[in-house]
N, C-alpha and C positions, 0 to 999 in steps of 0.2 A: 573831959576835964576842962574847966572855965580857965581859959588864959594860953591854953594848947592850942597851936594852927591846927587845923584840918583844912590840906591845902592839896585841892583837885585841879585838875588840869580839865579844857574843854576846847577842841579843835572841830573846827566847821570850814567846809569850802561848798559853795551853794549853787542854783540855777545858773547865776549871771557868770559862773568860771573865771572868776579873775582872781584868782587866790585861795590859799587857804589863812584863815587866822582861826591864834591859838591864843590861851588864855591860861595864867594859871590865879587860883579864886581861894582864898579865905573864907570856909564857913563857920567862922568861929571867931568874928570879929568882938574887937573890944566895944564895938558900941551897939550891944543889941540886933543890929542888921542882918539880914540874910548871907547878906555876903560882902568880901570888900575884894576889889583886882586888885591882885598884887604886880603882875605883870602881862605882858601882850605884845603881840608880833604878827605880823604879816609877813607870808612871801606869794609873790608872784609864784604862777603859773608861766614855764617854759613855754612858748610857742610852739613848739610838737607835742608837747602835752597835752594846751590844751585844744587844737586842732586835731587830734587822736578821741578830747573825751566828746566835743563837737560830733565827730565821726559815729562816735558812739550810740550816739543816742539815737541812731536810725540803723536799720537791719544792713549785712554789709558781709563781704568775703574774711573766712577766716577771724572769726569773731571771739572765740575763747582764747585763741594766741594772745588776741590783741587787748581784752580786756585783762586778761593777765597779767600782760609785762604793764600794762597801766598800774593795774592796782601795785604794784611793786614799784614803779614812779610816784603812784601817790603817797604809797606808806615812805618814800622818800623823803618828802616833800613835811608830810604831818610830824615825821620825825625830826625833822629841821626846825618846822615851825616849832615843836614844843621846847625845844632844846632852849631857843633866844626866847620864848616867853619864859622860861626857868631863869635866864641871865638876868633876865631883865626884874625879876624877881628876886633876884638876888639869891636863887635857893638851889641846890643841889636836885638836881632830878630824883633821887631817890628820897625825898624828901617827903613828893606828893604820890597822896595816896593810890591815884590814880584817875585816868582821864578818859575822856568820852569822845571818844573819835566817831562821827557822823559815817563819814566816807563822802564819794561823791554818785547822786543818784543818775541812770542813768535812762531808768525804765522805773514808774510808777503805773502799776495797774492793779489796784485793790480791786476791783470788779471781778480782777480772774482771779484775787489771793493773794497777789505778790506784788513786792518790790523788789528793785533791784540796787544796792549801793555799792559801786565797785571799790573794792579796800583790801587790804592784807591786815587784820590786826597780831598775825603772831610776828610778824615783819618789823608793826609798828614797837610792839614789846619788847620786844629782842634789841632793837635799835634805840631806844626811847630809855629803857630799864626803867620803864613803869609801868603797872599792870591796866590794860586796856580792857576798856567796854564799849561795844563797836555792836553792829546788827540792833539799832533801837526800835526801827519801826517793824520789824516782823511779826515780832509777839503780838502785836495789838491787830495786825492785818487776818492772823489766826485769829483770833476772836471774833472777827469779825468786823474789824474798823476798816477806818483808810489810811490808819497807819501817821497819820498824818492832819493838822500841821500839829507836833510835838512840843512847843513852846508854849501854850497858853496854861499848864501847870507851874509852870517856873515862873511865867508872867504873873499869874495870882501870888503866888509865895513874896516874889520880888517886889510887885508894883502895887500889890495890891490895897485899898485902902477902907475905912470904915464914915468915909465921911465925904466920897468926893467917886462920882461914877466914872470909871476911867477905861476909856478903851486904849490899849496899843495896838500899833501898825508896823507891820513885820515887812517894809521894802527892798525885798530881796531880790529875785529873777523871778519868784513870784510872790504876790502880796498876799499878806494872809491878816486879820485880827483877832484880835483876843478885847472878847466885852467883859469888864472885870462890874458888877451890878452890886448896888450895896447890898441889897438881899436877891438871893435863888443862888443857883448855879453860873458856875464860870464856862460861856459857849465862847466858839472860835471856829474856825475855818478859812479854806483860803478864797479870798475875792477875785483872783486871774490873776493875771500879768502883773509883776512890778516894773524891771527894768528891763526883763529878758529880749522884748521886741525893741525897746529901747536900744538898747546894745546893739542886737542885730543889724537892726536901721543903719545905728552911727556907724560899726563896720563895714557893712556894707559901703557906704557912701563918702566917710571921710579916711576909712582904715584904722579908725583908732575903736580903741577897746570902749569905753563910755563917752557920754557927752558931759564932760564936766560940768558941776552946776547948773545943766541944763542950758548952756549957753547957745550952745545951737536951737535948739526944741523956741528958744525966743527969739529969735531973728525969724520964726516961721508963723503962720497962720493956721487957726487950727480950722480944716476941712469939718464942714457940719454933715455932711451928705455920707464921707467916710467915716466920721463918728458913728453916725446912726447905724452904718453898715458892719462897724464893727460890733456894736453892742446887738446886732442880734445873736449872736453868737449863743447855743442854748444854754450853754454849764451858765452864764452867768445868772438866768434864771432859775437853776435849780436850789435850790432847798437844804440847807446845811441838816447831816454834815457832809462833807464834799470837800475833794484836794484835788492839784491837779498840778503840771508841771509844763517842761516841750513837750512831751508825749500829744496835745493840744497845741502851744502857745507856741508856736515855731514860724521861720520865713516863710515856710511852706501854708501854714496856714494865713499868712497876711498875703503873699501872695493871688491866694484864690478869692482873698475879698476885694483886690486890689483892681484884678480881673475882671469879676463881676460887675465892677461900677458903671464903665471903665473910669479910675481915675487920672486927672491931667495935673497936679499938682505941683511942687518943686520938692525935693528933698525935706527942706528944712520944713513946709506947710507938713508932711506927713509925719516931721519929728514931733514937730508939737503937738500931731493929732493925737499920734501914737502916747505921749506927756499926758494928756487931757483922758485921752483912752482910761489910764492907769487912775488917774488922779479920781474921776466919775467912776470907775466902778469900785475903788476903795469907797469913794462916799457915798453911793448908793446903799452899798452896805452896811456901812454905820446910820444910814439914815432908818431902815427898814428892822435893825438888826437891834441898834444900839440906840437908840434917838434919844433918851433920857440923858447919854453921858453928856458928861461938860469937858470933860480932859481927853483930847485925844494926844498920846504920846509917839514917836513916830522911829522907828529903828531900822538898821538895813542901811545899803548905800545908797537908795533913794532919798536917805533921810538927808545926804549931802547935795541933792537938787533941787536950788534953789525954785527951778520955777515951779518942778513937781508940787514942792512944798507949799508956793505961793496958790497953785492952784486948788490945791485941797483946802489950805486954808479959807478959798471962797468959796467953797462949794459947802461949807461946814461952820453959816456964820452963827455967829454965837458959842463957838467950841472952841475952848483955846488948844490950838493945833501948833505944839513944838516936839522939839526932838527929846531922846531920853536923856541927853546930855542935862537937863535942865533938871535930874532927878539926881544925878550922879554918877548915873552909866553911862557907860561910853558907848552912842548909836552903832557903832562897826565894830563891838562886841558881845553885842546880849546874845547872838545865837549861841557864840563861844564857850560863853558862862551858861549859859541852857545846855549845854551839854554836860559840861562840867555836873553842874546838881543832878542830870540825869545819870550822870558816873555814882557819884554819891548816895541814889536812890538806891540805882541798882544793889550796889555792894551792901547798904541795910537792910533789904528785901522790904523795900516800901515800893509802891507803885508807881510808874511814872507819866502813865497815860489818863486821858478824862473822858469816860465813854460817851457822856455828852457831848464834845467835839468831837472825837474819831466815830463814833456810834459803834465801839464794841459792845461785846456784849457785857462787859465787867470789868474792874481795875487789873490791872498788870505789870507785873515786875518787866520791864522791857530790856535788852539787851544780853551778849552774853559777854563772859568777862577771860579774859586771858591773862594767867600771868602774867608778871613781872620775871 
């Protein structure tokens, strides 16, 4: 009914671990649009938490214990988050209809069939007292995809336009695009690394979680010998569609390129390479991928690095390269609100995957749904 909220919740915590944020969304806005945020909230990730889900993502003693009590920290944590994005909404939790809880992945290997996203959704429901839709990418990994990256349906719905070719850029822990074309099909896939190696670097070396702004990654020079070295790397030649995560993009893998050179570098030289790394293989891919667009939008908390940003924007001239902020959305929450319409999807028994990015074999109602 015109003038009734339809108000979903959408909770995401990503590659780069530094939080979860949640989201609660209005699909049933007064002014025509997909959607409006009503409210949103972030919290940190606990230092044993997320040095447990770090832990995680490589093979290791007593493994189901420990993802266990994780996914029970996380349904902690997502139930937290949605609670102050309800406050902040001003709406009673039982208000919305329900929400789309990601989880946090831990293991991606569509090759063998599976994903893995460590979560408790009857945890989250029970604590939340909203009905969850959790497990999005398996449906589609059975079919046949990669399960993955899930946002370039909600990218077209949201951003999508009939007069202007617009690609988005998803700078998460890993990069992913979405080419929105005036005419064909809407493709996407992920391009490598966002911040992930980013991160790692900066903890590594300074102990802090990000390099804010990219401040560091500028005080540094970017290695051209290490560049080249990293870009041979083969996934980035491969052929969408194709996802990918740490599973690949980890210390361990920069390490052995590191190795290989030998590099002599300083820290901050390898931040910016690492900046630059990210920056050229997102614009390779809009060059090869997308070249026609004119709008590249740019989301994720990459989108709050400055130099990142700086960089892509010269590698990509002629394309006006800003954030989604400039649209309405707020950069460090479209994954949120991607979740959120994929709650929404689910529960109408519409589809929520595009076999043309994941290369299922067909559309798919993805996720499954838990009480309230």
């Amino acid at each position: 009914m015109a003038g009734v909220p339809q108000l979903f919740a959408g909770v995401m915590s990503g590659t780069s671990l530094d939080g979860v944020d949640a989201v609660v969304a209005d699909f049933a806005p007064p002014d025509n649009a997909l959607c409006t945020l009503r409210g949103c909230a972030h919290v940190g990730f606990a230092p044993n938490l997320r040095t447990e889900l770090l832990a995680l993502q490589t093979s290791g003693p007593d493994e189901l214990v420990r993802a266990a009590r994780s996914a029970n920290a996380l349904a902690d944590v997502y139930a937290q988050a949605i609670g102050m994005a309800c406050r902040d909404a001003a709406i009673d939790a039982r208000a919305a209809i329900a929400v789309g809880v990601h989880g946090q992945t831990v293991r991606h290997r569509p090759a063998e069939g599976w994903t893995w996203q460590i979560n408790n959704p009857s945890r989250v429901a029970e604590l939340s007292g909203i009905t969850v839709v959790a497990d999005f990418r398996s449906r589609d990994i059975a079919a046949g995809g990669h399960g993955a990256p899930l946002v370039p349906a909600f990218h077209a719905a949201l951003f999508g336009t009939t007069d202007r070719h617009r690609v988005i850029v998803n700078l998460g822990g890993i990069a992913n695009i979405t080419d929105l074309p005036l005419q064909g099909p809407v493709r996407g896939f992920d391009t490598g690394p966002g911040n992930v190696l980013l991160d790692d670097w900066c903890s590594r070396h300074l102990g802090t979680a990000f390099d804010a702004d990219g401040a560091w990654a500028a005080t540094g020079t970017v290695d051209p010998v290490a560049l080249r070295a990293l870009h041979a790397e083969p996934f980035l030649a491969l052929p969408p569609p194709k996802s990918t995560g740490r599973d690949l993009f980890n210390p361990a893998w920069l390490d052995a390129h590191l190795a290989a050179l030998p590099w002599r570098g300083t820290a901050p030289d390898m931040q910016a390479t690492l900046t630059a790394f990210t920056a050229r293989t997102v614009a390779a891919a809009i060059k090869m991928h997308a070249g026609n667009a004119v709008e590249v939008f740019v989301a994720g908390g990459g989108a709050r690095n400055a130099t990142l940003m700086r960089m892509l924007a010269t590698l990509l001239p002629g394309k006006r390269v800003v954030t989604t902020d400039t649209l309405g959305v707020a950069s460090d929450y479209v994954e949120a609100l991607a979740f959120a319409w994929l709650a929404r999807e689910a529960l109408a028994g519409r589809p929520g995957n595009l076999p043309a990015v994941t290369g299922a074999s067909g559309l798919r109602v993805l996720g499954g749904i838990y009480p309230r």
